[in-house]
C-alpha positions as CSV (number, residue, x, y, z in Angstrom):
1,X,72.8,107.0,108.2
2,X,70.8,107.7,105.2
3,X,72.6,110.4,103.3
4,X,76.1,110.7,102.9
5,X,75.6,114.7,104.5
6,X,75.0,113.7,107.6
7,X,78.3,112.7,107.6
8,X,81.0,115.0,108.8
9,X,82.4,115.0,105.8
10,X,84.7,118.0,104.0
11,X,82.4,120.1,101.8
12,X,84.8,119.4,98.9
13,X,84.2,115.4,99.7
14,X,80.3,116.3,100.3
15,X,80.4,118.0,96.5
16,X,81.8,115.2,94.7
17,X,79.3,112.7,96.5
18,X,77.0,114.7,94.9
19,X,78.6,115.4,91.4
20,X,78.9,111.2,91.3
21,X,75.3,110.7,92.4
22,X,76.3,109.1,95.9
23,X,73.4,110.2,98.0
24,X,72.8,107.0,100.1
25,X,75.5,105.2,102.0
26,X,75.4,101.3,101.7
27,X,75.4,99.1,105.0
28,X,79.0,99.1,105.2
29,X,79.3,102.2,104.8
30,X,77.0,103.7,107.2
31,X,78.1,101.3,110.0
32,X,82.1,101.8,109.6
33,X,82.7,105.5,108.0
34,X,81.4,107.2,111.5
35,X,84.3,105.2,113.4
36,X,86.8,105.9,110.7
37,X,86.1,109.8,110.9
38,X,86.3,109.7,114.7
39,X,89.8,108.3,114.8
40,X,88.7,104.5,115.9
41,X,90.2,101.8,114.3
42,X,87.3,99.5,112.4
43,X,86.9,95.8,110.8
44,X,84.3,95.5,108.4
45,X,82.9,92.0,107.2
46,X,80.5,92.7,104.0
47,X,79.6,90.8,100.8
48,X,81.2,91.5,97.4
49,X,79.8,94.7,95.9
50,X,78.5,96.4,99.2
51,X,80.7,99.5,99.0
52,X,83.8,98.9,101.2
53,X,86.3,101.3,99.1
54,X,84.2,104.3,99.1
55,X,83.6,103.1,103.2
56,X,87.3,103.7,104.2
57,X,88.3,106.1,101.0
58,X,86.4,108.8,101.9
59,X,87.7,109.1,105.6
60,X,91.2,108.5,104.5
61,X,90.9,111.6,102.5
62,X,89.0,113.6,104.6
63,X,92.2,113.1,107.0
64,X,95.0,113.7,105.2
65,X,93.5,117.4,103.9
66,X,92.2,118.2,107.4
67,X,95.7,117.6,108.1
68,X,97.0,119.8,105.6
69,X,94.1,122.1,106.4
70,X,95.4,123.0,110.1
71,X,99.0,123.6,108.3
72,X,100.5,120.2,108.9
73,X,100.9,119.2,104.9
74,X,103.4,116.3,103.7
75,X,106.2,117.5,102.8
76,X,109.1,115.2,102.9
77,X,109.7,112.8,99.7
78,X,108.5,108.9,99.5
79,X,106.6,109.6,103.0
80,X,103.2,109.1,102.5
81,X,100.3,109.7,105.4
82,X,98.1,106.5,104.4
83,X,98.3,103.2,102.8
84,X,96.0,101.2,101.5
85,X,97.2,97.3,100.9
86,X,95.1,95.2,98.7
87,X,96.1,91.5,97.3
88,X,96.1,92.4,93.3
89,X,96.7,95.0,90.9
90,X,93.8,95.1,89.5
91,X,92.4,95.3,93.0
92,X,94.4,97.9,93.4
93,X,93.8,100.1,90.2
94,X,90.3,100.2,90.8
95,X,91.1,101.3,94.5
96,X,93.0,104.5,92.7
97,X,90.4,104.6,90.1
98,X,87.0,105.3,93.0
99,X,89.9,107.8,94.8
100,X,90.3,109.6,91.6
101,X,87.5,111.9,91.5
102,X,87.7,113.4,95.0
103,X,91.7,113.9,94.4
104,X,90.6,116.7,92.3
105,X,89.3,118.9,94.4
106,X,90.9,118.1,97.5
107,X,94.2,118.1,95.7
108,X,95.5,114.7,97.0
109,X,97.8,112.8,95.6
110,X,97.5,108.9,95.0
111,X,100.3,106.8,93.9
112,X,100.4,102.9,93.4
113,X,103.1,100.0,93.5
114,X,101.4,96.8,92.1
115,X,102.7,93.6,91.5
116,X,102.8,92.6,87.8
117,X,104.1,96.4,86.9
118,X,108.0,97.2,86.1
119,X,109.8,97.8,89.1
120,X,111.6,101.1,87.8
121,X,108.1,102.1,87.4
122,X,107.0,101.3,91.2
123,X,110.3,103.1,92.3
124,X,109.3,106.1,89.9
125,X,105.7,106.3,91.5
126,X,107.4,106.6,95.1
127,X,109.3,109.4,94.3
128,X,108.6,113.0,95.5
129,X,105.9,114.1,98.2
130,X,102.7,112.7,98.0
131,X,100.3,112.0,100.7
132,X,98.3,108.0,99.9
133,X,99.9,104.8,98.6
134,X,97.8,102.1,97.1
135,X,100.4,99.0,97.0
136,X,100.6,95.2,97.0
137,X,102.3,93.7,99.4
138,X,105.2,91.8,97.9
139,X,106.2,95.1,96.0
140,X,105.9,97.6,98.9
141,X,108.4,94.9,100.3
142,X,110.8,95.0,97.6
143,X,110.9,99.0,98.1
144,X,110.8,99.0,101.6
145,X,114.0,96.5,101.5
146,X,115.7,98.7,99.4
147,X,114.9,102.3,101.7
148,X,113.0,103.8,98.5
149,X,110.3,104.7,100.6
150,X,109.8,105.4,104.8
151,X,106.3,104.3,106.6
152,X,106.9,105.7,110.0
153,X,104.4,108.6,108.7
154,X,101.9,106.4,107.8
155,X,99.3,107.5,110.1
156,X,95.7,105.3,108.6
157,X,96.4,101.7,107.3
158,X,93.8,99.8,105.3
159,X,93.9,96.2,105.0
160,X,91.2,95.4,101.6
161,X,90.0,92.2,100.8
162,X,92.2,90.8,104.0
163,X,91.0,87.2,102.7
164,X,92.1,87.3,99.6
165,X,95.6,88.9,100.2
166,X,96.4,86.5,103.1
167,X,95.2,83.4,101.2
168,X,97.7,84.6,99.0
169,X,100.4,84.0,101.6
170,X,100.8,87.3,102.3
171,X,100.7,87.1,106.4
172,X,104.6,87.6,107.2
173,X,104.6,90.7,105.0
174,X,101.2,92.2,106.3
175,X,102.1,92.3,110.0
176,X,106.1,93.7,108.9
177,X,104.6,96.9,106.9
178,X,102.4,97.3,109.8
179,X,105.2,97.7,112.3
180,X,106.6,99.8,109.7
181,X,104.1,102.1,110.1
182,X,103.2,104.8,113.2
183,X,102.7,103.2,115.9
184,X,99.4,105.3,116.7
185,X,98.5,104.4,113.3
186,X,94.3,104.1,112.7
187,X,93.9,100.9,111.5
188,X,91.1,99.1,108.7
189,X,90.3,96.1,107.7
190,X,87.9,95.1,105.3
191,X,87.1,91.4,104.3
192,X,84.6,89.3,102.9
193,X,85.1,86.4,105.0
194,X,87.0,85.9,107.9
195,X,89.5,83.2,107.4
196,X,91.6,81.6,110.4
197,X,94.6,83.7,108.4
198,X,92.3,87.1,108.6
199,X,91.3,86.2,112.5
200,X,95.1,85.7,113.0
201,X,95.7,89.3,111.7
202,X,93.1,90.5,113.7
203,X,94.1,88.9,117.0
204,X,97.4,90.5,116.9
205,X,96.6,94.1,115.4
206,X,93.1,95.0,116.0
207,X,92.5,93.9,119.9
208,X,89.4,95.4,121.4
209,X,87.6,96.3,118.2
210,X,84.2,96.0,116.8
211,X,83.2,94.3,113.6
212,X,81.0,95.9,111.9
213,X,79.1,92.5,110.3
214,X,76.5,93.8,107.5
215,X,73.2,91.3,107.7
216,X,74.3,90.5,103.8
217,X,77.7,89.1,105.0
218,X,78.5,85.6,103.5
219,X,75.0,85.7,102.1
220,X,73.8,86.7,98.2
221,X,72.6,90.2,97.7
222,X,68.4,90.0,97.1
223,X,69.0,91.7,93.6
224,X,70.6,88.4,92.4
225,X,68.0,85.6,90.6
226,X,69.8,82.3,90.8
227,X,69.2,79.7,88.2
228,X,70.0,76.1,88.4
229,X,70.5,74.5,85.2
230,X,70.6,70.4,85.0
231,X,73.7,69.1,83.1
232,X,73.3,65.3,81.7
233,X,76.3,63.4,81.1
234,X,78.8,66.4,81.1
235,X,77.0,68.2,78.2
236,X,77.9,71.5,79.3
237,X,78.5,73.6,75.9
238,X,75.0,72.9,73.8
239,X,73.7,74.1,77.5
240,X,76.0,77.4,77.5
241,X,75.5,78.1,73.5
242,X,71.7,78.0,73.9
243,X,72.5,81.0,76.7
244,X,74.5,82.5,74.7
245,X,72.1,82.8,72.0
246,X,70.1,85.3,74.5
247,X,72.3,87.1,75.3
248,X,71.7,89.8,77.7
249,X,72.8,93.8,76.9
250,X,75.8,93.7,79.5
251,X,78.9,91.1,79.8
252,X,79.2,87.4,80.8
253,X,81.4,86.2,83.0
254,X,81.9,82.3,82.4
255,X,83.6,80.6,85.6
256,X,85.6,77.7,85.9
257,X,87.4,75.7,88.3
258,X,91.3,75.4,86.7
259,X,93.2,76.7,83.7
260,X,93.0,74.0,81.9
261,X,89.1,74.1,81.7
262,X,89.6,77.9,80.7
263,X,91.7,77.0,77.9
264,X,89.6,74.2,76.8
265,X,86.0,76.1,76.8
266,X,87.8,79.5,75.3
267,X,88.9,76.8,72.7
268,X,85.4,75.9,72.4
269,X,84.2,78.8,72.0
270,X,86.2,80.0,69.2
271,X,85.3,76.6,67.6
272,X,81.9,78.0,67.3
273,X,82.7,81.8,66.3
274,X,81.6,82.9,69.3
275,X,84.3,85.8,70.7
276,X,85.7,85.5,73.8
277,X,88.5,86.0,76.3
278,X,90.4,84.2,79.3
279,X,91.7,85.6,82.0
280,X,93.4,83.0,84.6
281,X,96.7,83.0,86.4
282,X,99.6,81.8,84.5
283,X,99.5,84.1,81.6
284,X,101.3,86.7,80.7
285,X,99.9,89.3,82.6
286,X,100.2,91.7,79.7
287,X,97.9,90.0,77.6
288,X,95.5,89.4,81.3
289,X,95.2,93.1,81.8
290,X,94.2,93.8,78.1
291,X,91.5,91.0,78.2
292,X,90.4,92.4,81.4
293,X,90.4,96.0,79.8
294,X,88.5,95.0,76.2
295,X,86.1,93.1,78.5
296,X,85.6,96.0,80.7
297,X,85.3,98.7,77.8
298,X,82.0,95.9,76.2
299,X,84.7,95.2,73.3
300,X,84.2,91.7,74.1
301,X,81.5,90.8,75.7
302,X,82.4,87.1,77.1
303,X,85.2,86.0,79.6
304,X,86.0,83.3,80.7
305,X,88.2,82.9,84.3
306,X,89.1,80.8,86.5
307,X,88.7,82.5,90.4
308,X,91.2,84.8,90.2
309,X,88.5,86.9,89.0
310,X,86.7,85.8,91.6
311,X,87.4,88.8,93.9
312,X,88.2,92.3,93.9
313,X,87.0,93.0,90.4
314,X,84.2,95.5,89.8
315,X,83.4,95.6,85.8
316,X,79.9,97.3,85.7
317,X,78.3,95.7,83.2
318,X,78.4,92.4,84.3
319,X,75.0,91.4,84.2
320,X,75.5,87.5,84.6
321,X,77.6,85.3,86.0
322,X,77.5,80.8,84.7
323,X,79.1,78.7,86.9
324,X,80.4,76.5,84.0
325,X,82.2,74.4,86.8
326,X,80.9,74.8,90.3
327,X,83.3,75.5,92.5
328,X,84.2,73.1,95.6
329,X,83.8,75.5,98.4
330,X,81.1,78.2,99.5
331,X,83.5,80.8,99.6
332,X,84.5,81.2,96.3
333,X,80.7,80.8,95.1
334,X,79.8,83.9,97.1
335,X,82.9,85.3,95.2
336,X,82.0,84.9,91.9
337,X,78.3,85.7,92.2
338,X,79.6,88.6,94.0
339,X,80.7,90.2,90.3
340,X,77.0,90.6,89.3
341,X,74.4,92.5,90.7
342,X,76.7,95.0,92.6
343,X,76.0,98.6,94.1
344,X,72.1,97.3,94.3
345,X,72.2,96.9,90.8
346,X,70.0,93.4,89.0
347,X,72.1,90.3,88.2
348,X,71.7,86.7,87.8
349,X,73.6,83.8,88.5
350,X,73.4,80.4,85.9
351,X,75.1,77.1,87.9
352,X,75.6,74.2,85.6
353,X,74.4,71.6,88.3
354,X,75.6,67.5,88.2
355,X,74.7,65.2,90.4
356,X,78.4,65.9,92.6
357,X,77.2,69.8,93.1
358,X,74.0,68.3,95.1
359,X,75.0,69.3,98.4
360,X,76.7,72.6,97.1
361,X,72.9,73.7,95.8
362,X,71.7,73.0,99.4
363,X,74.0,75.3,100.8
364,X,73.3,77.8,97.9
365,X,69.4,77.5,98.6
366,X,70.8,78.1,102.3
367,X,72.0,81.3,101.4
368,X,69.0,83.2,100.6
């Protein structure tokens, strides 16, 4: 496919494709969204940054008002028609967030239950009739546990960033909202990397169906320039501060390894008047959405995490990415490099290199 109207899309859908600038479907999306419009249940395996949300957005909408089209509309309360589960909140706002815009005209309506927000909230967001949910496991649990809010109507279910959410522990739960569900539900899953936990899910739910494996999958994109820099005797800071000093027109994203290290280079940092922010687990997640948000809005234009900002998040002007600490596994490098060059967009990638991240650069080099 190479234009998003050769898809049979809505007109509505087709306009704000248009009104966005989304002429040309990624990989992902070209190979799964034909499937999803035809009914058939899909996996998709894609790097970070390819396009996945848009891939199974657009079809979910495109169902529910085709639905409500031929005079079948949702009417009963805390029912919705489609879920979409995803591992984080902030994975999760940004789902809501690339929805937003073709809610207006089609006149859907998106709700969200998230981890990390008050639960009086999550059971307000439930109430009434609306059509897609957006939720973290653990929380649609708690409401489902409590009959706040029915799933036998869910007719589409979206697993995103499966590896993430099941590293997370979140197996049990997965497979019980999806006998929740319809049982002719249309399944989706969408996944980085397969993980034995993500094969497992798909063993039992999705038998007899495709994957739809871009080329890029557990590979770089080519619009990301790797740089290795040498680090002697653990000097990494004069290394990073001479960066810093040429610093590019978009944001840094510093990576490291555990929250200690965070603490202790953001403390470094600050040292040396250069501004900054952290955003790891096991901090109030208050103060981790605002970091996140002043990074995102360029009010800051450094931050520092460890990989739980490794996945999911999309903050546009992240131009580079310094592996202050290498990681230990592949994975999570093709993670965090994943948060630059995104959408086809340039990016580059700085890895502080010691003599113990040898065999890591071999695989890296193996990657392009």
């Amino acid at each position: 496919m190479k234009s998003f109207t050769q898809f049979s899309l809505l007109q509505s859908l087709q306009d704000t494709l248009v009104e966005k600038s989304f002429l040309t479907p990624t990989e992902i999306q070209g190979r799964t969204m034909p499937k999803l419009l035809a009914g058939q249940s899909v996996i998709g395996v894609s790097e970070t940054g390819s396009g996945k949300t848009l891939a199974y957005s657009l079809p979910i909408l495109h169902f529910i008002k085709t639905l409500e089209i031929n005079k079948d509309p949702v009417k009963e309360e805390s029912r919705p028609r489609a879920l979409v589960l995803v591992p984080t909140r902030e994975l999760g706002e940004q789902v809501t967030k690339v929805m937003k815009p073709f809610t207006h005209t089609t006149r859907v309506r998106v709700r969200s239950v998230l981890g990390g927000t008050e639960f009086e909230v999550a059971k307000r967001n439930v109430s009434g009739a609306f059509e897609i949910l957006v939720a973290t496991p653990g929380r649609l649990i708690q409401l489902l546990d409590r009959k706040l809010i029915s799933l036998n109507d869910v007719r589409f279910l979206v697993f995103d960033e499966a590896d993430q959410m099941l590293d997370h522990g979140f197996l049990p739960d997965a497979k019980r909202i999806a006998s929740e569900c319809s049982p002719n539900r249309q399944l989706a899953l969408f996944s980085a990397t397969v993980t034995d936990k993500v094969q497992t899910l798909m063993n039992e739910l999705f038998q007899k169906v495709e994957i739809a494996r871009t080329s890029g999958s557990h590979k770089v994109v080519p619009t990301l320039k790797t740089i290795n820099r040498r680090i002697e005797n653990g000097e990494r800071f004069p290394v990073l501060e001479s960066l810093l000093d040429k610093e590019p027109d978009g944001g840094t994203l510093i990576f490291v390894n555990t929250r200690e290290q965070c603490d202790k280079l953001a403390d470094l940092m600050l040292g040396a008047k250069r501004p900054c922010l952290i955003y790891r687990g096991e901090m109030d997640k208050v103060v981790r959405r605002k970091n996140l948000g002043l990074f995102r809005d360029k009010k800051v234009r450094v931050l520092i995490a460890t990989d739980l900002a490794a996945r999911g998040l999309d903050v546009e002007h992240v131009n580079r990415v310094i592996n202050y600490n290498m990681p230990k596994q592949m994975e999570a490098y093709i993670h965090r490099v994943g948060r630059t060059a995104r959408a086809g967009r340039d990016g580059v990638v700085i890895n502080f290199v010691t003599e113990r991240d040898e065999e890591m650069i071999k695989q890296i080099e193996a990657l392009k």
